[in-house]
Structure formats: structure tokens, C-alpha cells
N, C-alpha and C positions, 0 to 999 in steps of 0.2 A: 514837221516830221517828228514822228515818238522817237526817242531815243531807244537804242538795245538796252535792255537790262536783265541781268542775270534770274536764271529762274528760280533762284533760291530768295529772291525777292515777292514776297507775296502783297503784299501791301505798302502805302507810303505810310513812312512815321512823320507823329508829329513833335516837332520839336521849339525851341524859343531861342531869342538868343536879345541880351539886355544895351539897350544903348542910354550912359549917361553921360550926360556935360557937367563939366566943373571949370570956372577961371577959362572957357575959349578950348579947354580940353577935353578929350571924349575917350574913356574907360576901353582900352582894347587887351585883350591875353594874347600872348605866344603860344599854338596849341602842341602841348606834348604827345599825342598820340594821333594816329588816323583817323578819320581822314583828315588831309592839309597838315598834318603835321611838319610843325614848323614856322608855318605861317601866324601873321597877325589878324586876331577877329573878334567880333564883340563877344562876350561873354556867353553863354549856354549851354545847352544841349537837350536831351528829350524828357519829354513828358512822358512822370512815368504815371499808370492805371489810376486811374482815381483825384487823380492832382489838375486843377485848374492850372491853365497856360502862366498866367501870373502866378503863380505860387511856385512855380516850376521856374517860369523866370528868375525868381526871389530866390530859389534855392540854389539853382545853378550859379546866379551872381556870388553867394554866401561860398559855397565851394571854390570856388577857381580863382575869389580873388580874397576874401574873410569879410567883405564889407555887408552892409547891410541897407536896401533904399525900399522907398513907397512904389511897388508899381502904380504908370499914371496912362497907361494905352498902350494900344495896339496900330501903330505908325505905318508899318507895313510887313506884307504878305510874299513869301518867295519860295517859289515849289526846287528844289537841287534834285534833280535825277540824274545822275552818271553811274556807271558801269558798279553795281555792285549796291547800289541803295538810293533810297527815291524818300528825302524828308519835305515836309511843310512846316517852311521855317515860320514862326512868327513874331516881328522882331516888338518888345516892350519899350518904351519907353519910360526911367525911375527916376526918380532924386529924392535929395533930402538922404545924402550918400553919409550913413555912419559905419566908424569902425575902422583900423590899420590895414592898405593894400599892402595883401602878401599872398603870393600865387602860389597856388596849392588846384589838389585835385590832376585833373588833366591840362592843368595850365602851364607850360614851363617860366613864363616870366608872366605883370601884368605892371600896366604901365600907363600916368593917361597921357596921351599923346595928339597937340594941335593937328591939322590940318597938313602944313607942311612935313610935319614927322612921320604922319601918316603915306607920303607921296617917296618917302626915301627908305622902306621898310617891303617887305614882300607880304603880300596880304592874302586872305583869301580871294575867288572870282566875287567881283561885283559889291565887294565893303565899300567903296569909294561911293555909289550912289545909294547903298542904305544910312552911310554918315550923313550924304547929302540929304534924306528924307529924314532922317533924325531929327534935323534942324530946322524944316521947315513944312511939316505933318502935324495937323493936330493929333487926327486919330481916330479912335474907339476906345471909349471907357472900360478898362477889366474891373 
């Protein structure tokens, strides 16, 4: 079944959002604005005109937390269409993580956070199996 979506939605956007491990931990923001605001989520947001999905990755991670990584693929694939916007998400996988986490941009907090910390925290729909694919996706080379 398609979902309703508002007519002021002409198109899907496309967007990224970064997943890295460090030490058994995996890089997640608190997002300060809508949508989900509030929630915990990997890193992103959209691709703007002209910018490759990894570059866009890379930027959005630079943004929202100051760090800096290699993107190394594209892990997985996820369409979000709810009432008011319809993105394709596409999730990176980086490392080789330089630079001080400090959450900045539309981040309100950033933190890296195991498995378990991730299970006691409110997140956005369906983080728990893109963490799980994080971990164990090789991918597509960007």
C-alpha cells in the first residue's frame, strides 16, 4: 500500500546518513530539529545539487559532529516516506574517524554509543537494523 503523502511533496529527496564503529561503539546524534527531533540517529542529512552521496556523507558527518573519516561504501538502502516528505536514505559506511566530537549543526548532543546504550535511548524507526547492517554489509564502493 503507498502511503498518503502531502501534495506539496513533488519528488523524493535524496539523502545519507554515516555509520562508524570505534572500540565496539557506533557514532550516533541527538537530532535538534525535525523531523524526529529528539531522537537518536546516525549522522546526515541531504544531498545537496551537484555533491556525490559520499561527499555529502563526509560533510554531513563534519557538521553535526566536527569529526572527519574516509568514506568506504554504501551498506544500505532505505526509502522514509511519511506524511509531509518521502527521502532515500543512503546509509555510508567511514573510518579512519579524525578530529574532537562536538555536536554542532542540527545535532543537539553526539555521542558514540555500544549496542546496549543504543537499546536504552529513543531512536529513530528502524536505527537498530541499520546498526545491525552496519556491521555486517560489506557494500558498494563510493
Amino acid at each position: 500500500m503507498v502511503p498518503t503523502i502531502s501534495p506539496s511533496v513533488q519528488h523524493p529527496v535524496l539523502a545519507v546518513c554515516v555509520a562508524i564503529w570505534q572500540d565496539d561503539k557506533i557514532l550516533l546524534v541527538r537530532r535538534a530539529n525535525a523531523p524526529n527531533k529528539g531522537l537518536w540517529a546516525l549522522p546526515g542529512g541531504k544531498v545537496d545539487a551537484g555533491e556525490t552521496i559520499a561527499a555529502a556523507a563526509i560533510r554531513e558527518l563534519r557538521e553535526e559532529t566536527n569529526l572527519k573519516a574516509t568514506p568506504k561504501n554504501i551498506f544500505f538502502i532505505r526509502e522514509i516516506i511519511e506524511e509531509g516528505f518521502h527521502y532515500v536514505l543512503n546509509c555510508i559506511r567511514a573510518e579512519n574517524t579524525v578530529g574532537d566530537l562536538v555536536a554542532g549543526d542540527d545535532a543537539a548532543e553526539a555521542r558514540w554509543m555500544s549496542i546496549t546504550d543504543i537499546r536504552n535511548v529513543e531512536t529513530v524507526a528502524g536505527l537498530a537494523d541499520i546498526v545491525e547492517y552496519s556491521r555486517s554489509r560489506i557494500g558498494l564502493l563510493v
